[in-house]
C-alpha positions as CSV (number, residue, x, y, z in Angstrom):
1,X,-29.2,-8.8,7.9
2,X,-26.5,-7.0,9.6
3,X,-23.1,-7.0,7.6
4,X,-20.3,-8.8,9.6
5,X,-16.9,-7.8,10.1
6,X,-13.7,-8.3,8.1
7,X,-10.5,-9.1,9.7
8,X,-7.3,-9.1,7.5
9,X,-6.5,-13.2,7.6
10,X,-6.2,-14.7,4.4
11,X,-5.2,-11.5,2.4
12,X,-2.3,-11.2,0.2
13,X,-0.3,-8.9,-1.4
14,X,1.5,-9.0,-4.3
15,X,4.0,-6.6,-6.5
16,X,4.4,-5.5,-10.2
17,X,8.2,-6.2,-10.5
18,X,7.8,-3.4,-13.7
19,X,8.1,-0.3,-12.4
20,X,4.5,1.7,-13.1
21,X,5.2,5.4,-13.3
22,X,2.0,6.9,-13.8
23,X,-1.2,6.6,-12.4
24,X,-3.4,3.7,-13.1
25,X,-7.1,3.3,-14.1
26,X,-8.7,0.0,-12.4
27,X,-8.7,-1.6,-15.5
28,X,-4.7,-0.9,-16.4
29,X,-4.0,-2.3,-12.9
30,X,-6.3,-5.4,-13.5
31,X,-3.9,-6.2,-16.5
32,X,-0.6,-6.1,-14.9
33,X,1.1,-9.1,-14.0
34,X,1.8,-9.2,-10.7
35,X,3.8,-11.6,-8.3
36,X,2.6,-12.7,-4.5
37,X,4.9,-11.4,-1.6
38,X,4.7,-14.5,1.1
39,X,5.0,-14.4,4.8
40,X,3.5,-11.0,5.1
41,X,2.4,-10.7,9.2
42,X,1.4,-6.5,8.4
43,X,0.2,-4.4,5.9
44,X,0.4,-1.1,7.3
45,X,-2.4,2.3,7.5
46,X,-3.9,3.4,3.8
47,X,-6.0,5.7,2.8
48,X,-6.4,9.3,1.6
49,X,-5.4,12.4,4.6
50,X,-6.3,15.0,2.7
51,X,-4.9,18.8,4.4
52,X,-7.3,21.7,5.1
53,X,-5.7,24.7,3.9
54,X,-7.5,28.0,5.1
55,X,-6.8,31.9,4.9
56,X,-8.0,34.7,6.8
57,X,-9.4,37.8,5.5
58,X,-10.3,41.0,6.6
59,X,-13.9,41.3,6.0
60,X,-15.0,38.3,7.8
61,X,-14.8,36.6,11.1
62,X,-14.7,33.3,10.3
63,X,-11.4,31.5,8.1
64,X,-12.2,30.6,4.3
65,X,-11.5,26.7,4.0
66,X,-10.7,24.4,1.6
67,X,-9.5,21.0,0.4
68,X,-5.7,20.7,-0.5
69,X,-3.4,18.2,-1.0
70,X,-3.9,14.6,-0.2
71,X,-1.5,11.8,0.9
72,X,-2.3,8.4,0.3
73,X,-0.5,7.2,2.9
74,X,3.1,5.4,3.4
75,X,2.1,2.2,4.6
76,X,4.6,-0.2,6.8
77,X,5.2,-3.9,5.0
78,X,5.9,-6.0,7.5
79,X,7.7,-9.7,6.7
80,X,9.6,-12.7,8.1
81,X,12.6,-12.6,6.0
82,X,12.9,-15.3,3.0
83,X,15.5,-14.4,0.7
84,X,14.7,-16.9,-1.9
85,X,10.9,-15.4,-1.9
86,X,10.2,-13.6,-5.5
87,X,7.9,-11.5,-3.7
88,X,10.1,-10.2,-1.6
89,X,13.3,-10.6,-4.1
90,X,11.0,-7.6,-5.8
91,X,10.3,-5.6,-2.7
92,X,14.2,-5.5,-1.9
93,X,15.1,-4.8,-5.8
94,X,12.3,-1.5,-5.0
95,X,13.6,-0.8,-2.4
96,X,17.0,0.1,-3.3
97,X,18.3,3.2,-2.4
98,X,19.5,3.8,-6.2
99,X,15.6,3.3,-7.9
100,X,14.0,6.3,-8.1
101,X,10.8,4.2,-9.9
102,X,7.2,3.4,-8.4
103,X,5.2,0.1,-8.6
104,X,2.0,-1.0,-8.4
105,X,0.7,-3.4,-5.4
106,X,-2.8,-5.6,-5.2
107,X,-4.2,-6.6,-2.5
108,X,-6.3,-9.6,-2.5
109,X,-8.7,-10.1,0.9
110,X,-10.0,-13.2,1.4
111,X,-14.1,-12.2,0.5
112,X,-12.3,-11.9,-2.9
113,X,-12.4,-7.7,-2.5
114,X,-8.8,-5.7,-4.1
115,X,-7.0,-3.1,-3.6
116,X,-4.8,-1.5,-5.9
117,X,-1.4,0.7,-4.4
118,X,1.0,2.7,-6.7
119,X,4.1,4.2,-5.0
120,X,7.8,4.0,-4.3
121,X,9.0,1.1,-2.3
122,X,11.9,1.9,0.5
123,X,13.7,-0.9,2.9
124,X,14.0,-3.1,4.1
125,X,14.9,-2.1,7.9
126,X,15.5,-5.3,10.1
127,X,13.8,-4.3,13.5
128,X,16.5,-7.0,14.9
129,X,14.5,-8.8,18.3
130,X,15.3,-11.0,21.2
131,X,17.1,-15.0,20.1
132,X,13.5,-16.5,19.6
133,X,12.2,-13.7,17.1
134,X,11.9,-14.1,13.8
135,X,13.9,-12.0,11.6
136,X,11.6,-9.2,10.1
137,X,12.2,-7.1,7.2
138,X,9.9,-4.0,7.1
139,X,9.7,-1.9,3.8
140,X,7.5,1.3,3.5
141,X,5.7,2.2,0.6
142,X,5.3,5.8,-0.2
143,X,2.0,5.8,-1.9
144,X,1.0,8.4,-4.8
145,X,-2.0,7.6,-5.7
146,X,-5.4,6.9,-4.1
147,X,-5.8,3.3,-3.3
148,X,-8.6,1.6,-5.8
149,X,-10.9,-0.5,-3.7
150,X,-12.9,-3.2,-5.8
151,X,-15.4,-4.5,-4.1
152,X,-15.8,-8.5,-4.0
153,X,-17.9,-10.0,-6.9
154,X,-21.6,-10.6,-5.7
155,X,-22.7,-13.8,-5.2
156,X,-26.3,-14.9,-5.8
């Protein structure tokens, strides 16, 4: 039996309003309280980019490569505004321009697989739009740490 797609409906993402430092194991992520963000339309690209770094040296004709640095990503948040939201009461707080802290983020897909972000939180930027648009707030999260992907519990 092949394995069908996913498509992104029914996720949800919520945020640690504590600011989380340091990286996290699955398990300390697992035990944070966290609080759902609502009216999300976009979570933006994740993932690791990792560079290749190489050098050349004399005695060979082909480059010496290796792995350097990877970048989790810095994923766009995209959502119609609602100021009385917690959710998004605790992206704005993040994303002040005065808090240097990183937080953690879980996201929930509907086959009941998570995600787990860490990173600083920056926005919101109104895109602004035409007189029937909704009024969008987008946030980017600068993510410094791998995602943690837990894959949905198996059912018999």
């Amino acid at each position: 039996m092949a394995a069908e797609a996913k498509t992104n409906a029914g996720s949800k993402l919520y945020i640690c309003a504590t600011p989380k430092n340091a990286d996290l194991t699955e398990t300390e992520f697992a035990a944070l309280t966290f609080v759902q963000v609502k009216k999300v339309g976009s979570i933006g690209e994740r993932g690791i980019n990792t560079n290749v770094v190489q050098y050349d040296t004399l005695d060979t004709l082909g480059a010496l490569k290796g792995k350097g640095i990877t970048n989790a990503g810095d994923p766009q948040i995209e959502v119609a505004e609602d100021l009385t939201d917690p959710g998004q009461v605790a992206m704005r707080a993040a994303g002040a321009p005065d808090v240097p802290d990183t937080y953690a983020f879980k996201i929930e897909r509907a086959d009941g697989s998570i995600e787990y972000l860490r990173g600083l939180v920056t926005g919101p930027n109104v895109p602004g739009g035409r007189n029937e648009d909704f009024i969008l707030n987008t946030y980017t999260l600068g993510l410094n740490q791998v995602p943690i992907t837990v894959a949905a519990p198996a059912t018999p």
